[in-house]
C-alpha positions as CSV (number, residue, x, y, z in Angstrom):
1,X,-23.9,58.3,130.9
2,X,-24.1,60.5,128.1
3,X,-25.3,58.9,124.6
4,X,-24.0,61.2,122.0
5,X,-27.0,60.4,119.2
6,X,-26.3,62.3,116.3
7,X,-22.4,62.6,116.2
8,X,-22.0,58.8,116.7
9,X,-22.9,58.3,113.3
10,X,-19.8,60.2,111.9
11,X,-17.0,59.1,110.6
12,X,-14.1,59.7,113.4
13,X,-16.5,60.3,115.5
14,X,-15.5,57.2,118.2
15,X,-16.5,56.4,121.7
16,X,-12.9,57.2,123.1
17,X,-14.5,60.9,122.2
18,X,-17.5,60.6,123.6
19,X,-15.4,59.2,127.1
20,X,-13.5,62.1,127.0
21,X,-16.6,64.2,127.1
22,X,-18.0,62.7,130.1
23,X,-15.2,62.6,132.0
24,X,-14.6,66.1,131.5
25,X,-18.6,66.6,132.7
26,X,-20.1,66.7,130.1
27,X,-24.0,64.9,130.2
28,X,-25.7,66.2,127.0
29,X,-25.6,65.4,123.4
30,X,-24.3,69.4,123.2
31,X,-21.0,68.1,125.3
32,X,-20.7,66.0,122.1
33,X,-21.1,68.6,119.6
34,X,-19.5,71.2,121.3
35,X,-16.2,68.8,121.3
36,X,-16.8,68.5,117.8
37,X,-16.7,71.8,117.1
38,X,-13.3,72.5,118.6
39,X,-11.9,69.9,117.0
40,X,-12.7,71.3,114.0
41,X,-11.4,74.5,114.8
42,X,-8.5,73.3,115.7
43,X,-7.8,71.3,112.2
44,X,-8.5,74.5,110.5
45,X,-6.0,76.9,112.2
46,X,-3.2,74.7,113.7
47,X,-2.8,72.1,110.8
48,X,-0.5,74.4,108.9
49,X,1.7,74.5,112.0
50,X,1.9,70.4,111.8
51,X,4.7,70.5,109.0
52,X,7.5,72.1,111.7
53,X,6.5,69.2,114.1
54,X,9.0,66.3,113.5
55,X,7.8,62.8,113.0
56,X,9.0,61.3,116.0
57,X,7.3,64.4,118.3
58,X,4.2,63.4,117.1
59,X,4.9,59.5,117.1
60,X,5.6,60.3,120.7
61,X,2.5,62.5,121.6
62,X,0.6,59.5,119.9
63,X,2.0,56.8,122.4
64,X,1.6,59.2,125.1
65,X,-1.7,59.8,124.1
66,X,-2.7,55.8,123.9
67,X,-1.0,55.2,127.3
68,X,-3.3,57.8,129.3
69,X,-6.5,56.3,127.5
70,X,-5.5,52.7,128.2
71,X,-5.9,53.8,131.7
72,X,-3.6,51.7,133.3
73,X,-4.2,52.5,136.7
74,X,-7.2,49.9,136.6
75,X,-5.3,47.2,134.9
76,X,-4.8,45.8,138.3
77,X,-8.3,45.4,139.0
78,X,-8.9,44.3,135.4
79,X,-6.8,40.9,136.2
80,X,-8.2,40.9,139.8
81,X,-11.8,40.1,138.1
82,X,-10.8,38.3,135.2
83,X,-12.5,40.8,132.6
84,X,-9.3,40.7,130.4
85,X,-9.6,36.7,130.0
């Protein structure tokens, strides 16, 4: 599994990130950094759009958003072993 070293210890930097890197293949620190980087980008140029989003799009993306990571395709087997006692 990839150990992002340096990024871990910023701020925002969380290990739902660092999931999404390895699923998407990534198995070096770079993977890390290079997701990092985007995100950045991404801040920079697209925040200005953010005030023509309504609230309730974005509450919406949000939930959408937690739902995927929760991963609830393996809740089943999550209760099958007992891991969520």
């Amino acid at each position: 599994t990839m150990k992002p070293q340096i990024l871990s210890t910023w701020p925002g930097y969380t290990a739902a990130a660092a999931m999404r890197d390895v699923f998407a293949g990534g198995t070096t620190p770079v993977a890390g950094m290079v997701h990092a980087l985007v995100i950045l980008l991404i801040f920079l140029f697209a925040a200005p759009l953010a005030n023509y989003l309504a609230l309730p799009a974005l509450e919406g993306l949000l939930l959408l958003t937690a739902w995927n990571m929760s991963e609830p395709h393996h809740w089943h087997s999550y209760v099958n072993s007992g891991a969520c006692l």
